[in-house]
MDAnalysis code that builds the backbone (N, CA, C; Angstrom):
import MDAnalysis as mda
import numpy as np

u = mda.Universe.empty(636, n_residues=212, atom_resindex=np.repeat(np.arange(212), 3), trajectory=True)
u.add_TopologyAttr("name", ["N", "CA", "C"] * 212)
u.add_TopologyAttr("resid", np.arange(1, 213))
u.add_TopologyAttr("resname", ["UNK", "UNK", "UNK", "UNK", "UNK", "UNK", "UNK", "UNK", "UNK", "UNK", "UNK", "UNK", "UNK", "UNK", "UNK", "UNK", "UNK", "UNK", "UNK", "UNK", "UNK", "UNK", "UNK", "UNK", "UNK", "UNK", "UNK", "UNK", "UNK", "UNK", "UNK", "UNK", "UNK", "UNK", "UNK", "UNK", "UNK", "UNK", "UNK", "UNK", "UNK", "UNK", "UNK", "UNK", "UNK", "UNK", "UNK", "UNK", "UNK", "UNK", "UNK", "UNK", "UNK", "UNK", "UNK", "UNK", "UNK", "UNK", "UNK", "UNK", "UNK", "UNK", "UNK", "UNK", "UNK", "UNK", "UNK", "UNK", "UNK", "UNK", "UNK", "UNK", "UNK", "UNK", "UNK", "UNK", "UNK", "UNK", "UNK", "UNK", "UNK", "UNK", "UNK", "UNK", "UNK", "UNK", "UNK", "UNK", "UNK", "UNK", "UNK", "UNK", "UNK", "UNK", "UNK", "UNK", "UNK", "UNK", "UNK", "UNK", "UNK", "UNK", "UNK", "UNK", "UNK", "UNK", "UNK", "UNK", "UNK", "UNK", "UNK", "UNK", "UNK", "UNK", "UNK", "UNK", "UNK", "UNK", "UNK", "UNK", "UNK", "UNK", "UNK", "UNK", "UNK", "UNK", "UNK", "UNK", "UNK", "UNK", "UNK", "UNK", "UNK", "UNK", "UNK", "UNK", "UNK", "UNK", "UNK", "UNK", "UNK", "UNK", "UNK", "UNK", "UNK", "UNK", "UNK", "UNK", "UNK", "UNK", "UNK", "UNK", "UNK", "UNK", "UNK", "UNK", "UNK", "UNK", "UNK", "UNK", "UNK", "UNK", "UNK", "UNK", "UNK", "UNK", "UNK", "UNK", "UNK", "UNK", "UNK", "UNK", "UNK", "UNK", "UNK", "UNK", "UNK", "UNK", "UNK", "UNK", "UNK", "UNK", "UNK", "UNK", "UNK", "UNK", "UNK", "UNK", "UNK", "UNK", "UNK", "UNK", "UNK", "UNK", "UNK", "UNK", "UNK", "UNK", "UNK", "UNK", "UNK", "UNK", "UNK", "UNK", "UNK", "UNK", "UNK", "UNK", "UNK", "UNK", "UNK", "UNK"])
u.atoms.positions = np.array([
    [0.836, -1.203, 0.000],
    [0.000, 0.000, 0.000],
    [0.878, 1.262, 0.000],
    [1.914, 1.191, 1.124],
    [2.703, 2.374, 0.962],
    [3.537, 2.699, -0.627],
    [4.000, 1.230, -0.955],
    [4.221, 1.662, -2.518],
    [3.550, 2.255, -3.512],
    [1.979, 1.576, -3.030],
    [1.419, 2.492, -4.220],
    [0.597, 4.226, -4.090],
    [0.901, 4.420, -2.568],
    [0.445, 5.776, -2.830],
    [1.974, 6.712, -2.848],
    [3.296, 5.640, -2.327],
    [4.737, 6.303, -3.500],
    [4.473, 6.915, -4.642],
    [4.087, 5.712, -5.469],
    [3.994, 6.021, -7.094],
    [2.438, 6.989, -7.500],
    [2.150, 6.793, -7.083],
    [0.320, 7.495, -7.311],
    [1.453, 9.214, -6.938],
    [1.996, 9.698, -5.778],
    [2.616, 10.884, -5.353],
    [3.801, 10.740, -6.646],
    [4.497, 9.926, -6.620],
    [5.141, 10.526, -8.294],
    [5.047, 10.832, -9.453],
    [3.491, 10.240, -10.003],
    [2.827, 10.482, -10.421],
    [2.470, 11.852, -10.766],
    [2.242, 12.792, -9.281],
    [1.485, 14.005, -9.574],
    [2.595, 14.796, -9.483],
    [3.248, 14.974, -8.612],
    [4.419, 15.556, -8.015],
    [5.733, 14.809, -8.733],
    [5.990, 14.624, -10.166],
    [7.505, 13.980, -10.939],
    [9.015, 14.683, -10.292],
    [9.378, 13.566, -9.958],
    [10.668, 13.867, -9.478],
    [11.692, 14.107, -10.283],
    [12.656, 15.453, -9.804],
    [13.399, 15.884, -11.371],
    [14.975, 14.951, -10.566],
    [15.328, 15.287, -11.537],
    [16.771, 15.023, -11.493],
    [17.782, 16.096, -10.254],
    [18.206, 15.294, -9.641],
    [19.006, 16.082, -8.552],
    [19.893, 17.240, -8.920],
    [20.575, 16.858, -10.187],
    [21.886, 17.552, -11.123],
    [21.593, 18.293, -12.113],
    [20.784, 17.856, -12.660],
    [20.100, 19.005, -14.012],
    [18.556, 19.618, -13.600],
    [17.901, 19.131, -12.590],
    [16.510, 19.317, -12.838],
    [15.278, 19.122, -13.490],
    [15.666, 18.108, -14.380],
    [14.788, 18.064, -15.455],
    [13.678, 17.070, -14.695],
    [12.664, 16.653, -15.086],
    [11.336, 15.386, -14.858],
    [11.387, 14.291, -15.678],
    [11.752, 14.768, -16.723],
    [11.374, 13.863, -17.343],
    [11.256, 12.316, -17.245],
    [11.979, 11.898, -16.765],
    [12.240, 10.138, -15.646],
    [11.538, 9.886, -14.886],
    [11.108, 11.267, -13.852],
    [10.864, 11.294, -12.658],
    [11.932, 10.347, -12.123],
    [13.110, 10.647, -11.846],
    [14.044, 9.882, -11.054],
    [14.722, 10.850, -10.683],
    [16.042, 10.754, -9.395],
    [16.793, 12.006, -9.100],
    [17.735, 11.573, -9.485],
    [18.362, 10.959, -10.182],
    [19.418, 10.955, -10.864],
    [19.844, 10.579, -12.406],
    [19.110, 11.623, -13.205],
    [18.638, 10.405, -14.650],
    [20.337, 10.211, -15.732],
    [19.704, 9.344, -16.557],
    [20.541, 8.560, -16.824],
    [21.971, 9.176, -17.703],
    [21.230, 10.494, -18.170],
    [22.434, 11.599, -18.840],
    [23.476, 11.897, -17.620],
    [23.169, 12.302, -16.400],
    [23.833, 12.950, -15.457],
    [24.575, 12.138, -14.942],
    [24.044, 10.577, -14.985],
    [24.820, 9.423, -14.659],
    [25.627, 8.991, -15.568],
    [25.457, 9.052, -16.450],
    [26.670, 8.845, -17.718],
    [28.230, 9.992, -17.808],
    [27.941, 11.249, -16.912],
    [28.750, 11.962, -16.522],
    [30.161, 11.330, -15.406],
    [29.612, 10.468, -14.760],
    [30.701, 10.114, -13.659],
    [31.668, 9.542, -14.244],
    [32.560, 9.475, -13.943],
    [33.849, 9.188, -14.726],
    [34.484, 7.691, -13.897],
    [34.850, 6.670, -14.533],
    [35.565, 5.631, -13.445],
    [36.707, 6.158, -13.361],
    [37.685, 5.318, -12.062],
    [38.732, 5.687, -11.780],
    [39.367, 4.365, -12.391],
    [41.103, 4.364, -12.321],
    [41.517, 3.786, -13.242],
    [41.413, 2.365, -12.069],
    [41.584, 1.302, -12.974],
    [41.161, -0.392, -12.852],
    [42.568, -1.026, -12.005],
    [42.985, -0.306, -10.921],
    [44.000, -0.428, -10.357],
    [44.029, 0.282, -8.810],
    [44.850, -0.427, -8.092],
    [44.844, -0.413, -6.584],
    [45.531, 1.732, -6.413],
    [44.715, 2.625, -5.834],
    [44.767, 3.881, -6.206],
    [45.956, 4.136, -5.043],
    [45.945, 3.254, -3.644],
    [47.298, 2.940, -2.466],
    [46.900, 1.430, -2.094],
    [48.191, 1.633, -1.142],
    [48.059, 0.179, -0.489],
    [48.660, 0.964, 0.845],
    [47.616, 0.701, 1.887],
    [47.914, 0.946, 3.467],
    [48.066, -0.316, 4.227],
    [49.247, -0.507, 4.810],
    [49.582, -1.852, 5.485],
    [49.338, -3.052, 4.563],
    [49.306, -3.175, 3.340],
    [49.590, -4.035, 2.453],
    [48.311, -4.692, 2.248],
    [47.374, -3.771, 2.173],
    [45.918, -3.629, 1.757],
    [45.453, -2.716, 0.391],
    [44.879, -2.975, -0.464],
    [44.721, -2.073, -1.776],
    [43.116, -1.526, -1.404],
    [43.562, -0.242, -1.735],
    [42.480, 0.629, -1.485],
    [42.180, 1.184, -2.806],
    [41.103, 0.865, -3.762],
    [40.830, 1.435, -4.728],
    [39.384, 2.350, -5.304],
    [39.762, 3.248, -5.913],
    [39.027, 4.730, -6.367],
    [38.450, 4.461, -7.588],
    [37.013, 4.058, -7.172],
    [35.887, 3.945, -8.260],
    [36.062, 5.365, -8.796],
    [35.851, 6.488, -8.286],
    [36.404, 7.744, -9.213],
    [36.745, 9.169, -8.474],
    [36.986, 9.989, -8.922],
    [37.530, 11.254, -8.438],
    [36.435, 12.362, -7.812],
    [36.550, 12.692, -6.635],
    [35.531, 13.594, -6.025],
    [35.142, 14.838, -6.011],
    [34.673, 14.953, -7.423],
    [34.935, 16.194, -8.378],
    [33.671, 16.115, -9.153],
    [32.826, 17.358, -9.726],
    [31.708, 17.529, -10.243],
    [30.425, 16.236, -9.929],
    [29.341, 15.581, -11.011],
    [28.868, 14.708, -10.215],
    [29.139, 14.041, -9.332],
    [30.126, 13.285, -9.226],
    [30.451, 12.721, -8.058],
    [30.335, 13.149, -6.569],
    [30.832, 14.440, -6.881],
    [30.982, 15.286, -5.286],
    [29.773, 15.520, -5.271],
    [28.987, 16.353, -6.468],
    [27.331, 16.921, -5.639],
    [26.691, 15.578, -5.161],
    [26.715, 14.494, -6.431],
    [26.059, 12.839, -5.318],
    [26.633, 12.492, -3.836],
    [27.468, 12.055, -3.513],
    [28.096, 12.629, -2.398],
    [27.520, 13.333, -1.793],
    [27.962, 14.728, -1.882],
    [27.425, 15.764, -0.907],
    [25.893, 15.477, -0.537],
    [25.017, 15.093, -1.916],
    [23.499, 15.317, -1.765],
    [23.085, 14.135, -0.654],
    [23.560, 13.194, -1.021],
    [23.421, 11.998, -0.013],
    [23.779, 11.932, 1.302],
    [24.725, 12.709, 1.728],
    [25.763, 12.751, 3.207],
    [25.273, 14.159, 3.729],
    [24.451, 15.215, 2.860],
    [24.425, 16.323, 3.623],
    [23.306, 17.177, 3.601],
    [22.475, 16.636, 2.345],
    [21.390, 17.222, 2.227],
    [20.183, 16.548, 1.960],
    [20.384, 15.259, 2.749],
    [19.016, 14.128, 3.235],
    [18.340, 13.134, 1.781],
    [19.200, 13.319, 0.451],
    [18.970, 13.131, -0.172],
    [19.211, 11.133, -0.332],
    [18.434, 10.179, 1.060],
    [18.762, 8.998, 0.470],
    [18.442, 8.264, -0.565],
    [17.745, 8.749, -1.531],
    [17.600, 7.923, -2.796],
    [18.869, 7.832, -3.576],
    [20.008, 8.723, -3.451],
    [20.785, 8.784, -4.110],
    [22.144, 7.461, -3.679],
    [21.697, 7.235, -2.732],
    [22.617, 5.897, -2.217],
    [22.993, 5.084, -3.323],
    [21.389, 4.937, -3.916],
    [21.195, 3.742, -5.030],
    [22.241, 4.007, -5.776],
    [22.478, 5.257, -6.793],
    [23.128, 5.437, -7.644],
    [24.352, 5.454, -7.239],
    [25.042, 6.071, -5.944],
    [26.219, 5.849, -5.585],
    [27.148, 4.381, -5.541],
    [25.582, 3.491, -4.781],
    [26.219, 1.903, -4.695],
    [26.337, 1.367, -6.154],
    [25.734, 1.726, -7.035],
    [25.501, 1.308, -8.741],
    [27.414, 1.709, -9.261],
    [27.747, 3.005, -9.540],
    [28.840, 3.703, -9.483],
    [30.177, 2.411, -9.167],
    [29.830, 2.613, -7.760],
    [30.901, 1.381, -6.837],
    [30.805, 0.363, -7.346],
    [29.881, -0.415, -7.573],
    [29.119, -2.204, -8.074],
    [29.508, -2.431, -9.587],
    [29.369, -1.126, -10.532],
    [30.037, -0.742, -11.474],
    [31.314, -1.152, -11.840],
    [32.342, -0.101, -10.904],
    [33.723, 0.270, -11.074],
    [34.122, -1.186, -10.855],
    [33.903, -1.665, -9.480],
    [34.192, -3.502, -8.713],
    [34.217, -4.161, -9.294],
    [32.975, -4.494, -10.490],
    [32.884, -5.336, -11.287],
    [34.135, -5.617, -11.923],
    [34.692, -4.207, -12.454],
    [35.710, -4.323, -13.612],
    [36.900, -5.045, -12.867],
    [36.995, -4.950, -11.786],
    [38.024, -5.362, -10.952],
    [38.555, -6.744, -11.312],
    [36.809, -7.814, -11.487],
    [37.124, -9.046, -11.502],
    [37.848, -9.840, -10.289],
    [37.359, -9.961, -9.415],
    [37.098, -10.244, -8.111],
    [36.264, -11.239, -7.829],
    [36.993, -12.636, -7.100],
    [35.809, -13.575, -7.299],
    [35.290, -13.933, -6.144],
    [35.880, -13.037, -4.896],
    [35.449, -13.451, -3.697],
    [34.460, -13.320, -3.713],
    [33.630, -13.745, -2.348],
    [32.069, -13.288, -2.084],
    [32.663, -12.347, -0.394],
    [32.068, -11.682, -0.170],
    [32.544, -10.309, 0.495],
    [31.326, -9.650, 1.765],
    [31.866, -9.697, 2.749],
    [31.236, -9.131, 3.751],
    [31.569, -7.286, 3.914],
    [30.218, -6.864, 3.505],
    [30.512, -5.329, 3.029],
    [30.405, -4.621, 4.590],
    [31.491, -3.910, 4.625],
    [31.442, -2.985, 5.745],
    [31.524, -1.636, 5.763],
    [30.617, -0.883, 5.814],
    [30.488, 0.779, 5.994],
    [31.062, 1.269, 7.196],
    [32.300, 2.799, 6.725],
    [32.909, 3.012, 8.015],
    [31.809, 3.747, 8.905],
    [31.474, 2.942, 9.792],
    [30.873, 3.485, 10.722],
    [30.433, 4.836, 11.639],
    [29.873, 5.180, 11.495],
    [29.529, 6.981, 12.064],
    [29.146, 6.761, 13.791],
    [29.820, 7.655, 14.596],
    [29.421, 8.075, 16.080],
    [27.768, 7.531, 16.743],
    [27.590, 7.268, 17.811],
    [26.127, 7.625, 17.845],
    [25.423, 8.938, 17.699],
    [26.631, 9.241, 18.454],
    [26.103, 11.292, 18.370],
    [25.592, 11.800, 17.060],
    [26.400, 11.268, 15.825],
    [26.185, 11.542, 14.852],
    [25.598, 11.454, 14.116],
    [24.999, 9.886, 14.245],
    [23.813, 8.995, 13.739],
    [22.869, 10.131, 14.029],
    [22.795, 10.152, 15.355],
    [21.855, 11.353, 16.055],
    [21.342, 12.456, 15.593],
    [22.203, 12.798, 15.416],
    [22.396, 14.519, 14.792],
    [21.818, 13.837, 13.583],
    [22.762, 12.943, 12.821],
    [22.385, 13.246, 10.952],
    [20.938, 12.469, 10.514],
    [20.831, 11.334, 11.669],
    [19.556, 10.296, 11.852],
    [19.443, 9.461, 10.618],
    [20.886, 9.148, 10.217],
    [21.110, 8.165, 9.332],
    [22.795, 8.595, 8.439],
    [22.995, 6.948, 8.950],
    [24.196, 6.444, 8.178],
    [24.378, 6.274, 7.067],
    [24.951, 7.818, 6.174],
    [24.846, 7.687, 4.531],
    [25.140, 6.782, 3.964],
    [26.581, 5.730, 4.496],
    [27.317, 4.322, 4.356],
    [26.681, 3.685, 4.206],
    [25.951, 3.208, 5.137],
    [24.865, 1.839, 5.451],
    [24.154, 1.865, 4.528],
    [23.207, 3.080, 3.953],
    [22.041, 2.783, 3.193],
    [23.128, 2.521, 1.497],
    [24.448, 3.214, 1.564],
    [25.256, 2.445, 0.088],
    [25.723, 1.174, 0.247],
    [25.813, 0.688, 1.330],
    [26.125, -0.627, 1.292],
    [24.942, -1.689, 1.491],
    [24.161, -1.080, 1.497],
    [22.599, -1.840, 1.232],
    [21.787, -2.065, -0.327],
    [22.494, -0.968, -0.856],
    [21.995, -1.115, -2.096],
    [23.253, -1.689, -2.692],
    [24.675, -1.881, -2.637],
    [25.624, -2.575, -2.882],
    [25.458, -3.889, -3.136],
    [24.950, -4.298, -1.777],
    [24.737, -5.470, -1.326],
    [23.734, -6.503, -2.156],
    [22.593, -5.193, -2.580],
    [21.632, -6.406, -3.479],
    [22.185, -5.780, -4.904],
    [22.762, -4.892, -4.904],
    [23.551, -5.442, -6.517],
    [24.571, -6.065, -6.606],
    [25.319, -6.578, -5.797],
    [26.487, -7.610, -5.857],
    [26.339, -9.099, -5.266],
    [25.063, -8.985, -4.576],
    [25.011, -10.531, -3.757],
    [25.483, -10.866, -2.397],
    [26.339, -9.552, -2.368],
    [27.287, -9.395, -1.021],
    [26.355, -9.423, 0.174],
    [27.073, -9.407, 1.147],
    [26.668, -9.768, 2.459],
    [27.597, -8.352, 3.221],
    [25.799, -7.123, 3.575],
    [26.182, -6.489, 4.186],
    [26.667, -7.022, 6.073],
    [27.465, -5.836, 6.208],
    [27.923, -6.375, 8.271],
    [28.038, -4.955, 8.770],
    [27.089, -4.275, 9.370],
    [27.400, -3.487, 10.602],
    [27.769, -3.205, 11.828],
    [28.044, -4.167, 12.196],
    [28.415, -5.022, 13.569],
    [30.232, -5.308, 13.886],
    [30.402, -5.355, 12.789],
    [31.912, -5.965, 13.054],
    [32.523, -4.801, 13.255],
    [32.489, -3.677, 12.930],
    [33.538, -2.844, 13.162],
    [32.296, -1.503, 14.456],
    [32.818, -0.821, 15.221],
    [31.974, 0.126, 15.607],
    [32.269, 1.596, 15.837],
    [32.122, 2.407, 15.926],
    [33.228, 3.360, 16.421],
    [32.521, 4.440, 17.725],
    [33.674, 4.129, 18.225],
    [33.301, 4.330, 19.833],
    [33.965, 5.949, 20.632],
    [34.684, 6.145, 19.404],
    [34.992, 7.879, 19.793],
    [34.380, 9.251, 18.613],
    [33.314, 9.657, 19.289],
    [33.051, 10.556, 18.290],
    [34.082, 11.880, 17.842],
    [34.520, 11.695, 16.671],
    [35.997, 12.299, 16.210],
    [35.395, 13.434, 15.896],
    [36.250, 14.988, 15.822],
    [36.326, 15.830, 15.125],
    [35.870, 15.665, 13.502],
    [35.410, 16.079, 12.555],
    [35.203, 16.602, 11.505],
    [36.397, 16.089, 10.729],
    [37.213, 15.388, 9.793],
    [38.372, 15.333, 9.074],
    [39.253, 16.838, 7.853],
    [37.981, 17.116, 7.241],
    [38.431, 17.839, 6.464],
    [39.352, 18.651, 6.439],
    [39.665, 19.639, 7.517],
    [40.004, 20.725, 7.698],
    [41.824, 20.507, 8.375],
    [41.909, 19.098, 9.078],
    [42.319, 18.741, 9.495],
    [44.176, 17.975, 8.704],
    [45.270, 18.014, 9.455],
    [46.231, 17.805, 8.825],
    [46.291, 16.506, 8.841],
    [47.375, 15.158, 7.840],
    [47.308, 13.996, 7.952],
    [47.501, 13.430, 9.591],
    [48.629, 14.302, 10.186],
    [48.639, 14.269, 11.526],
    [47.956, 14.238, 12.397],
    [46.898, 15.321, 12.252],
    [45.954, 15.646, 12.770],
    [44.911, 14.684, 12.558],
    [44.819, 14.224, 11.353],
    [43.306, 13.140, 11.782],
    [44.108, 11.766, 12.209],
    [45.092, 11.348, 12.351],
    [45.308, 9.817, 12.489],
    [45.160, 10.438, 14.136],
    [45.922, 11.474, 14.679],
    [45.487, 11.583, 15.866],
    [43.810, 11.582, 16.687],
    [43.502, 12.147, 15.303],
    [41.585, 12.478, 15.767],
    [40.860, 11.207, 16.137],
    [41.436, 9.947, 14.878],
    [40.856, 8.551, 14.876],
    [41.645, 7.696, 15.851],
    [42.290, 7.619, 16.514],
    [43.292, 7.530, 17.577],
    [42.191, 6.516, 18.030],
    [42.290, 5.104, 18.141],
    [41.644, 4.414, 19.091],
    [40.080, 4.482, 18.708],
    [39.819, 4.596, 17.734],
    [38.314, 5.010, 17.222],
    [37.434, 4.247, 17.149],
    [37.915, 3.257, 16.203],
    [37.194, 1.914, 16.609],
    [37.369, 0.533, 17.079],
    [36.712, -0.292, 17.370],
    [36.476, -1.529, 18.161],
    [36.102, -2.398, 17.262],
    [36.786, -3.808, 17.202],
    [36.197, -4.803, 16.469],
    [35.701, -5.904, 17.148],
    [34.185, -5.913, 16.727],
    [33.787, -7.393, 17.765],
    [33.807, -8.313, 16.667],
    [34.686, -9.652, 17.271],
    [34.733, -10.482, 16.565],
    [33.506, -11.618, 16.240],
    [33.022, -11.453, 17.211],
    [31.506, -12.479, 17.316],
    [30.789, -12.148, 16.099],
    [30.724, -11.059, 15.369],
    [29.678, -10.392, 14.390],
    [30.705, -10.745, 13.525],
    [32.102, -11.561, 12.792],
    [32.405, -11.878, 11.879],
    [31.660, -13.081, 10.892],
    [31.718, -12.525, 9.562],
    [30.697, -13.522, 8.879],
    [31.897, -15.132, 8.594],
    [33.146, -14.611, 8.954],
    [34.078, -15.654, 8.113],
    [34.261, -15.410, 6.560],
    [34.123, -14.363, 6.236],
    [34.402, -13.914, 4.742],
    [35.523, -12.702, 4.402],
    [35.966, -12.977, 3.536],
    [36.624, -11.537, 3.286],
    [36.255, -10.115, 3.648],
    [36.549, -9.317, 3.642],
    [36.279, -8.097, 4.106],
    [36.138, -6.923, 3.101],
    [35.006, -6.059, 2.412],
    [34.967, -4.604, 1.486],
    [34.965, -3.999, 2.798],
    [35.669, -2.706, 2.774],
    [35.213, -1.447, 3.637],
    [35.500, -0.846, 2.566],
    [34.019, -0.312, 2.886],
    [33.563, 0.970, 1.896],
    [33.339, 2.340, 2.523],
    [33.692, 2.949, 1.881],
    [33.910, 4.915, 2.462],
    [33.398, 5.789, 1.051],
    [32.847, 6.990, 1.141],
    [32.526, 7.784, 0.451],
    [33.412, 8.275, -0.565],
    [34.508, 8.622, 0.111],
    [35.779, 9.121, -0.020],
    [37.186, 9.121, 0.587],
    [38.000, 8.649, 0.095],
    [39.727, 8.811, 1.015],
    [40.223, 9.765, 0.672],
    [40.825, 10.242, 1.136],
    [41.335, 11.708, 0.876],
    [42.879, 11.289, 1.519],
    [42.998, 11.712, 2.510],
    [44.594, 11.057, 3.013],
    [44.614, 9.170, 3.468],
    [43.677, 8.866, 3.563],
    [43.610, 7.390, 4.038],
    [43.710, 7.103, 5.310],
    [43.702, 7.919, 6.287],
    [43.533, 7.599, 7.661],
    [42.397, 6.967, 7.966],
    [41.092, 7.540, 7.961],
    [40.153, 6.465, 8.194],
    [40.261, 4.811, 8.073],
    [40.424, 4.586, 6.915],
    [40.613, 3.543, 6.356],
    [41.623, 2.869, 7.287],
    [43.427, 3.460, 7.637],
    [44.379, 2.848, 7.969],
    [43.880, 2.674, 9.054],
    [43.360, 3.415, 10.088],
    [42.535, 3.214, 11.432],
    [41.817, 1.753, 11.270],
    [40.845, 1.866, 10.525],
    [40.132, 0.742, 10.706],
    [41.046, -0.979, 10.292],
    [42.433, -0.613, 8.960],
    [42.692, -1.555, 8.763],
    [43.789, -1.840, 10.030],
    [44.256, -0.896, 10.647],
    [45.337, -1.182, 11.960],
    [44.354, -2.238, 13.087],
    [43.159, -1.564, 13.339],
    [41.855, -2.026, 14.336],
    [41.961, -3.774, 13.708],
    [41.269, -3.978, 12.460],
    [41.196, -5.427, 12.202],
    [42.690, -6.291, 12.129],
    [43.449, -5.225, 11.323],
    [44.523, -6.528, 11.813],
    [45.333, -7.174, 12.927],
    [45.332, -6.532, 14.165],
    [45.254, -6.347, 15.381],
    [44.345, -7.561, 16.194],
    [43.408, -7.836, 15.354],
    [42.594, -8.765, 15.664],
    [42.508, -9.928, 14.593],
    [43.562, -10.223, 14.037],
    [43.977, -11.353, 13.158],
    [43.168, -11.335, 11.498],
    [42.769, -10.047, 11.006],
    [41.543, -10.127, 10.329],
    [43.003, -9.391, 9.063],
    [43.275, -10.409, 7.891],
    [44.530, -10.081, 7.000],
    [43.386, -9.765, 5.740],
    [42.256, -10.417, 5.183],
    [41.834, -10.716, 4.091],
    [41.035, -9.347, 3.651],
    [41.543, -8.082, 3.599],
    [40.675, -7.096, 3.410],
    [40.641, -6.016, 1.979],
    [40.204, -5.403, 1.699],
    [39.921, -4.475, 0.742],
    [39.020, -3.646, 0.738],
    [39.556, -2.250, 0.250],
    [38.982, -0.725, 0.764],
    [38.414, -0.164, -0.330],
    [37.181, 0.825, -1.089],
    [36.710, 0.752, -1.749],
    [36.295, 2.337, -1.395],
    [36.684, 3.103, -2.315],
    [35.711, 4.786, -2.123],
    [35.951, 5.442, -3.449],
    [35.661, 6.707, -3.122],
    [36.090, 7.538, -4.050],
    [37.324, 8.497, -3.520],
    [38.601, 9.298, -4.458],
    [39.586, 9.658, -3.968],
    [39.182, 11.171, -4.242],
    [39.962, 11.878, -3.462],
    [40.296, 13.279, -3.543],
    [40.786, 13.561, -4.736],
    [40.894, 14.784, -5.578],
    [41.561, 15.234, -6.700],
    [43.134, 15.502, -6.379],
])
């Protein structure tokens, strides 16, 4: 029922495109604006602690407003297209594991404040386009950090300092995706991959979009 008074409201009220504005789809992200994103190249973009972290694409024009619209301006439909993007780029990878997807985890405070984990809902739609097996559980983060951006490489490995906690009970026994929006210096990421390997967890791979 709730689906169909969804569509009956899109119906009257057509949803334009997030990036151009247009209706015509009624979708917020139509398929011209999506043909704009650019992949990143088919290769490991670093390797932190002897982990490959690779850049579905550069966080620059669409990319960044999807991004931004999704992480800052409540826009979760756009997850879809973000996890599509990622599920996309992965593919090319050729990768035959099967993969326990992990989103870096946000504060409670923050959850709070933002009242949803932009991560989670991309690794949900990831998840049923790859088959993967989302996990929120395994990793948590237990210090609500400063803001990164603004911040020096110094400065955020210090910020993430002890950040998160890995419970091992919530392991699926599978390889490991951690997925992030964006790496920019790779601290997040090295945080979380220092956290799991620490706890015997070697089989991993990091997945975002990179800074320009």
């Amino acid at each position: 029922m709730k689906k169909f008074f969804a569509s009956l409201l899109d119906l009257i009220y057509k949803k334009k495109c997030y990036f151009c504005g247009k209706s015509k789809n009624s979708v917020k992200m139509c398929t011209e604006c999506y043909d704009k994103l650019n992949f990143g190249y088919v290769n490991a973009n670093r390797i932190i602690n002897g982990i490959n972290v690779f850049s579905c694409g550069m966080y620059e024009k669409e990319l960044q407003k999807l991004i931004r619209g999704l992480k800052y301006h409540k826009q979760k439909e756009l997850a879809y297209y973000l996890a599509k993007f990622m599920y996309e780029y992965f593919s090319k990878l050729r990768i035959k594991d099967e993969y326990q997807v992990v989103p870096v985890p946000m504060h409670k405070n923050r959850i709070r404040k933002r009242k949803y984990n932009h991560m989670e809902l991309v690794a949900e739609e990831f998840c049923k386009l790859s088959g993967f097996t989302p996990n929120f559980e395994l990793i948590k983060r237990v210090k609500d950090t400063k803001p990164q951006y603004n911040l020096s490489r110094t400065e955020r490995m210090k910020n993430l300092e002890n950040a998160f906690v890995i419970d091992k009970e919530k392991d699926f026994g599978m390889p490991i995706l951690l997925i992030d929006d964006i790496c920019t210096t790779g601290s997040t990421f090295e945080e979380m991959i220092n956290a799991l390997q620490k706890e015997g967890f070697t089989d991993i791979t990091c997945l975002s979009s990179s800074s320009p």
